[in-house]
Backbone bond lengths (Angstrom), bond angles and torsions (degrees), N, CA, C in turn:
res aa  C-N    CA-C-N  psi(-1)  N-CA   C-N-CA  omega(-1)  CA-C   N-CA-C  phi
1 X - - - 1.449 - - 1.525 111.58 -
2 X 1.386 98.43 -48.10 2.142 91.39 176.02 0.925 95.84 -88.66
3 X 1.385 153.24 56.47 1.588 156.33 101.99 1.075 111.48 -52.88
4 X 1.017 132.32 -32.98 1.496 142.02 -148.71 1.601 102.24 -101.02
5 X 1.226 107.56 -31.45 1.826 123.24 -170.66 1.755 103.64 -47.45
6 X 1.806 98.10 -68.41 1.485 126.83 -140.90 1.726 79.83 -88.50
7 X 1.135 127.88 141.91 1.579 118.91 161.80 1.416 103.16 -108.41
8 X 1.091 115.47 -168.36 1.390 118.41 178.76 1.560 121.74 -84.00
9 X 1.272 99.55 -6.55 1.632 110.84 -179.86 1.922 97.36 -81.45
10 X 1.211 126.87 -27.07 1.424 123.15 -177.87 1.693 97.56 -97.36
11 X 0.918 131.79 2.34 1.641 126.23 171.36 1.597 100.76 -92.55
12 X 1.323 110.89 -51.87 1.617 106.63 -179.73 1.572 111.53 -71.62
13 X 1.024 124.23 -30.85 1.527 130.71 158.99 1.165 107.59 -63.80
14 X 1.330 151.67 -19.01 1.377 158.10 -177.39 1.776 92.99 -84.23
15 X 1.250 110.79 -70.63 1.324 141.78 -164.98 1.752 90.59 -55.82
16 X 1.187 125.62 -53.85 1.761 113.85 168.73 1.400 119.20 -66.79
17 X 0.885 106.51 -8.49 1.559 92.71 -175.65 1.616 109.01 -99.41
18 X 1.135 121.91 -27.10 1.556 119.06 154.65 1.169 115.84 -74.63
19 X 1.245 126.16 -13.42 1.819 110.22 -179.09 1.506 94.99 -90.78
20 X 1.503 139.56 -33.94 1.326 149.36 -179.84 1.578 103.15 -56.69
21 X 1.714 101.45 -40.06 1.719 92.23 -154.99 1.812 95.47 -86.41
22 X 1.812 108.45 -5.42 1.200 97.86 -171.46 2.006 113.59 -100.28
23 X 1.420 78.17 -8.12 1.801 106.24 -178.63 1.922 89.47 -66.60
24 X 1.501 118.99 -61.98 1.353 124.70 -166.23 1.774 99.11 -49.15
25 X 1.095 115.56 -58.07 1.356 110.46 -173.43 1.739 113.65 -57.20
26 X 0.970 117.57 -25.87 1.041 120.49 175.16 2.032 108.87 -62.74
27 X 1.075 96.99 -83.97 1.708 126.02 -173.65 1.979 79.64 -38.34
28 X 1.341 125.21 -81.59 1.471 114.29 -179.35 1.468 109.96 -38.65
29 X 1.283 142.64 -61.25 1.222 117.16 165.88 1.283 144.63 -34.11
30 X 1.389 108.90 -26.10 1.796 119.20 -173.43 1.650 99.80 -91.37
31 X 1.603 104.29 -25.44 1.855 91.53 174.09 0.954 125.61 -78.85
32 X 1.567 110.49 -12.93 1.658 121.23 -156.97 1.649 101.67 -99.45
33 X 1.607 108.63 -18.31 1.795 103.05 174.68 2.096 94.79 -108.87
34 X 1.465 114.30 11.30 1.609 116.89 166.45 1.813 104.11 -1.56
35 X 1.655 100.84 -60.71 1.658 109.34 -152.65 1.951 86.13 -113.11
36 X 0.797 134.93 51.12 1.202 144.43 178.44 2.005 108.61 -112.23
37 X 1.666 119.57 82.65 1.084 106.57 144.05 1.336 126.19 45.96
38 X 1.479 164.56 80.76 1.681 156.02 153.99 1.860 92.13 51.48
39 X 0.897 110.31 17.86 1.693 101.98 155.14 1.569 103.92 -55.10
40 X 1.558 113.38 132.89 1.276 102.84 163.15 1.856 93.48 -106.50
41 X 1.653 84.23 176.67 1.587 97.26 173.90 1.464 112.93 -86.69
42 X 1.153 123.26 152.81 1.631 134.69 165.73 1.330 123.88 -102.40
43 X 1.395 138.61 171.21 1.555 141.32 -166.10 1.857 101.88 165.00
44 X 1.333 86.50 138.91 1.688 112.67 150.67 1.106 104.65 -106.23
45 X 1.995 93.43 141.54 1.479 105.56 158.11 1.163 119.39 -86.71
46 X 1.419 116.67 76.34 1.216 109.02 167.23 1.789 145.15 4.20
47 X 1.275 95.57 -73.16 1.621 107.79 162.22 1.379 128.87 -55.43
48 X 1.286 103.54 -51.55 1.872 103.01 158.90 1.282 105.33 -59.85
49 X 1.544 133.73 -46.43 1.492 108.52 -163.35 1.485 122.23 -93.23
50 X 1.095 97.84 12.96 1.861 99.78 173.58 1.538 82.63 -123.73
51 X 1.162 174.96 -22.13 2.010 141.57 122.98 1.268 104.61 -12.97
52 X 1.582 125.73 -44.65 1.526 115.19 -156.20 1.981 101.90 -92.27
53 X 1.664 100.37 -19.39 1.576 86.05 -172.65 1.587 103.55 -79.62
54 X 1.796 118.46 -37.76 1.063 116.49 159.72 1.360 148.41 -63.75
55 X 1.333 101.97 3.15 1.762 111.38 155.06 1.294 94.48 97.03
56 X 0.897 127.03 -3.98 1.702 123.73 -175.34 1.466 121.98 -91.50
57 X 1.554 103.60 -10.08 1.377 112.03 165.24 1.570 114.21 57.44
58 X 1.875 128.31 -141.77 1.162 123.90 -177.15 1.441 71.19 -123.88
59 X 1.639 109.06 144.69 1.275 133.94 141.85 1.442 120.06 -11.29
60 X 1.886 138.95 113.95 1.052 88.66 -161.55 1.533 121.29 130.04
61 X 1.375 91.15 -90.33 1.579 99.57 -156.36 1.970 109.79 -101.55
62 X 1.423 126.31 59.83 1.054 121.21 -146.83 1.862 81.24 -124.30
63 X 1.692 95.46 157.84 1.660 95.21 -163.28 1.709 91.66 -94.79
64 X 1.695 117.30 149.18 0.883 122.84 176.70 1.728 108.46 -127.82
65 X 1.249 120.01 124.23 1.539 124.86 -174.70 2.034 95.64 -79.79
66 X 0.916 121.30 113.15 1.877 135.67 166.40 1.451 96.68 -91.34
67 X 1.368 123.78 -40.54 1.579 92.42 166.99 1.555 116.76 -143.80
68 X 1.529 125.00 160.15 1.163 127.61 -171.11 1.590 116.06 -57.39
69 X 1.855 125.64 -20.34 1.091 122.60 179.86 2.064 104.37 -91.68
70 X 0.886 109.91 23.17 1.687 122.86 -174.17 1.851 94.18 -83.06
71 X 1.083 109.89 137.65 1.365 124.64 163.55 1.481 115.68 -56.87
72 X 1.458 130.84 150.26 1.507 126.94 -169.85 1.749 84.56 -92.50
73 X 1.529 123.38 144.36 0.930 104.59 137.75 1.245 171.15 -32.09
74 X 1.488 141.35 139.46 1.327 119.48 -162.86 1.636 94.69 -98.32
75 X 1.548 127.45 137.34 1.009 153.60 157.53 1.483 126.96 -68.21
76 X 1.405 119.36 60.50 1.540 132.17 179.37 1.676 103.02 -54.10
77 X 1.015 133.34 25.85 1.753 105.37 -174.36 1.613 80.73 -116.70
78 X 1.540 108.44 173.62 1.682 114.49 -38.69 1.104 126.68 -56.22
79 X 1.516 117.67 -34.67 1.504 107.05 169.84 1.786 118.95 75.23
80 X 0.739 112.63 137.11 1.755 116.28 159.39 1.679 110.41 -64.41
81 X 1.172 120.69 123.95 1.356 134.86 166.22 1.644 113.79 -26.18
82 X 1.085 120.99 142.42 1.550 131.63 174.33 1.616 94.82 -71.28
83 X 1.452 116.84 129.94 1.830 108.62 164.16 1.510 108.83 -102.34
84 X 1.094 107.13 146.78 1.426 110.26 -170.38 1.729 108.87 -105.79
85 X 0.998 147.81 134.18 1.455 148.64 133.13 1.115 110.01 -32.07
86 X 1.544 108.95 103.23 1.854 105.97 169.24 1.192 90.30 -103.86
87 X 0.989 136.57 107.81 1.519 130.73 142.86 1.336 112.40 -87.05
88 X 1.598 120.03 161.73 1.151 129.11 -173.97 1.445 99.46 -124.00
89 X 1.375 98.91 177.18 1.565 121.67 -177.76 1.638 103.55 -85.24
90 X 1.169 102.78 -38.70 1.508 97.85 -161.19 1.876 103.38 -96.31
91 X 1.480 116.58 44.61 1.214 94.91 169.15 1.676 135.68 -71.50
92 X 1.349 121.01 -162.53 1.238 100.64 -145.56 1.768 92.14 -119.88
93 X 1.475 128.87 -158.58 1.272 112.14 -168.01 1.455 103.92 -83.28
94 X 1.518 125.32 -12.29 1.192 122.85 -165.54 1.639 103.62 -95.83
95 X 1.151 136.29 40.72 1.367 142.65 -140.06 1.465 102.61 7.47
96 X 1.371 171.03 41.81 1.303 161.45 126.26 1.843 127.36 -44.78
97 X 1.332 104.84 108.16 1.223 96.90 -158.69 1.561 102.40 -105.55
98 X 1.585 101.12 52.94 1.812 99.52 169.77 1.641 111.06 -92.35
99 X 1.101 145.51 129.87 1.316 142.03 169.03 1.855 89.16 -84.33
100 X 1.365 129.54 98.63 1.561 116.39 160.32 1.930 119.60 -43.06
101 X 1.002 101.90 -47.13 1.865 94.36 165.83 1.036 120.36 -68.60
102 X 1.315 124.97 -46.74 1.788 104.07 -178.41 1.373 113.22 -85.96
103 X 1.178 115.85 6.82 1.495 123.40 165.64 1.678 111.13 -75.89
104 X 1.127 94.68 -51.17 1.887 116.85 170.09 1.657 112.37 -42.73
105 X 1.711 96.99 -45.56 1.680 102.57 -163.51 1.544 93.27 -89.34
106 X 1.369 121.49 -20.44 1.756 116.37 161.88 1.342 136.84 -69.31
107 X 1.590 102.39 -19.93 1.414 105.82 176.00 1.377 102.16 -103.06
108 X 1.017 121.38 -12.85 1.579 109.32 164.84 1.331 128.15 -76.35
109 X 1.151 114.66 -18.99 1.971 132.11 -178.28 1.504 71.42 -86.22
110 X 1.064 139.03 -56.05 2.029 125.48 -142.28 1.369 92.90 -73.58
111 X 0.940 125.50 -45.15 1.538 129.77 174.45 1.503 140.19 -56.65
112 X 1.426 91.00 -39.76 1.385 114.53 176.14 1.844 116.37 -70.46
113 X 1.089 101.39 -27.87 2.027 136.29 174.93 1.286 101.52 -71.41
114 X 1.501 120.35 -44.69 1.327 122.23 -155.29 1.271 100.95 -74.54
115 X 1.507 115.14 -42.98 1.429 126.76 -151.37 1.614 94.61 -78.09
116 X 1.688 113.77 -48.03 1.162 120.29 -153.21 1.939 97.66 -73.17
117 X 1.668 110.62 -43.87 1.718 95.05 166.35 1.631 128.75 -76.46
118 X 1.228 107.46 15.52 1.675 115.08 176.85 1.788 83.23 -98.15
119 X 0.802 125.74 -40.56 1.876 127.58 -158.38 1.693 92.26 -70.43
120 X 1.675 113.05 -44.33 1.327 120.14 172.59 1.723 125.95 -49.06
121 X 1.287 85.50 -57.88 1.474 103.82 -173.96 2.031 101.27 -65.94
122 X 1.097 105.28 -51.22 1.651 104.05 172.31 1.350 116.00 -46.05
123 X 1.194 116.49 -38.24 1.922 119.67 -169.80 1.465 73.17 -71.92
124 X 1.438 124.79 -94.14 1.542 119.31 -159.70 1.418 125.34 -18.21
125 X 1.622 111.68 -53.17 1.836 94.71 165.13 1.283 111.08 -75.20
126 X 1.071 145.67 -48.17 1.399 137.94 169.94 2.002 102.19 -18.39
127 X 1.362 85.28 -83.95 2.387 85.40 173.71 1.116 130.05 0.24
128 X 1.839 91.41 -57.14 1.888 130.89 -171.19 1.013 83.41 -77.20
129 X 1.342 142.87 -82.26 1.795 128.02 -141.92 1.685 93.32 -58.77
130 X 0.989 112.29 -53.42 1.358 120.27 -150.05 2.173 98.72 -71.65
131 X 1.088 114.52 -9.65 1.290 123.55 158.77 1.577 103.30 -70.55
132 X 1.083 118.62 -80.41 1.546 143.32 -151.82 1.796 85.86 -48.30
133 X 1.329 94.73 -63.68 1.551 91.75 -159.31 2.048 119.17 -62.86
134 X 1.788 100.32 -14.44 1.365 106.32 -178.71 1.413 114.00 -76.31
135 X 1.898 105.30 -15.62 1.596 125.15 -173.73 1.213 111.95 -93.97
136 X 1.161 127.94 -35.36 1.273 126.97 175.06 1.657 121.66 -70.52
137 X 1.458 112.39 1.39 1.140 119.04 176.86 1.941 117.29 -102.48
C-alpha cells in the first residue's frame, strides 16, 4: 500500500537531489583548491548517474544471464557517484586544471536545479497531504 504513495516521479526527484547536493560539493571543492598545485578538477555526469541510480542504466547496456550457472549480477545502486577527471585543455603553468569562472557558472546551474527539484519534490508531498487530508474527511 505505501508503494503506491511515492511514484516514481518522487524517487527520481529524490534521486536528483542527492546527486545535485553531491555534484555541489564537488564543483566547491575545485574552487576552493582554484590556485592549488596540478590539482585537477572533478565532476559527475549527472545524466549518466541518475540512469544508473534509476536502474535504467545506458540504453543498451543491460545484463543478460545465457546460462543458469552465470553469476547474478552485482547491483551498485545507489552507491556514491562515479567522479570524473575533467581536465581541460587550457591548463595553467602550475598544471591545475580549475577554470574559477566556469566553475562559478557550474555551481550556479547545480544550484539553480537543486532548488528548482526540491520546489518539485515539495508540490508532490504537498498533492499527498492534500490527498490524505481530503480522505480522511
Amino acid at each position: 500500500m505505501i508503494n503506491g504513495l511515492f511514484d516514481k516521479t518522487m524517487s527520481l526527484l529524490a534521486s536528483a537531489l542527492d546527486l545535485r547536493a553531491e555534484r555541489q560539493k564537488l564543483l566547491a571543492s575545485n574552487i576552493a583548491n582554484g590556485e592549488t598545485p596540478g590539482y585537477r578538477a572533478v565532476d559527475i555526469n549527472f545524466e549518466d548517474e541518475l540512469r544508473r541510480r534509476e536502474g535504467s542504466s545506458i540504453p543498451g547496456a543491460t545484463l543478460v544471464s545465457t546460462n543458469p550457472q552465470h553469476m547474478p549480477g552485482i547491483d551498485i545502486l545507489p552507491g556514491q557517484p562515479r567522479i570524473i577527471d575533467r581536465a581541460s585543455d587550457l591548463e595553467g603553468y602550475d598544471e591545475n586544471s580549475v577554470g574559477i569562472e566556469g566553475e562559478m557558472v557550474k555551481l550556479s546551474e547545480n544550484s539553480l536545479m537543486y532548488d528548482t527539484s526540491e520546489k518539485m519534490l515539495k508540490s508532490k508531498f504537498s498533492i499527498l497531504m492534500t490527498a490524505i487530508k481530503e480522505g480522511g474527511q
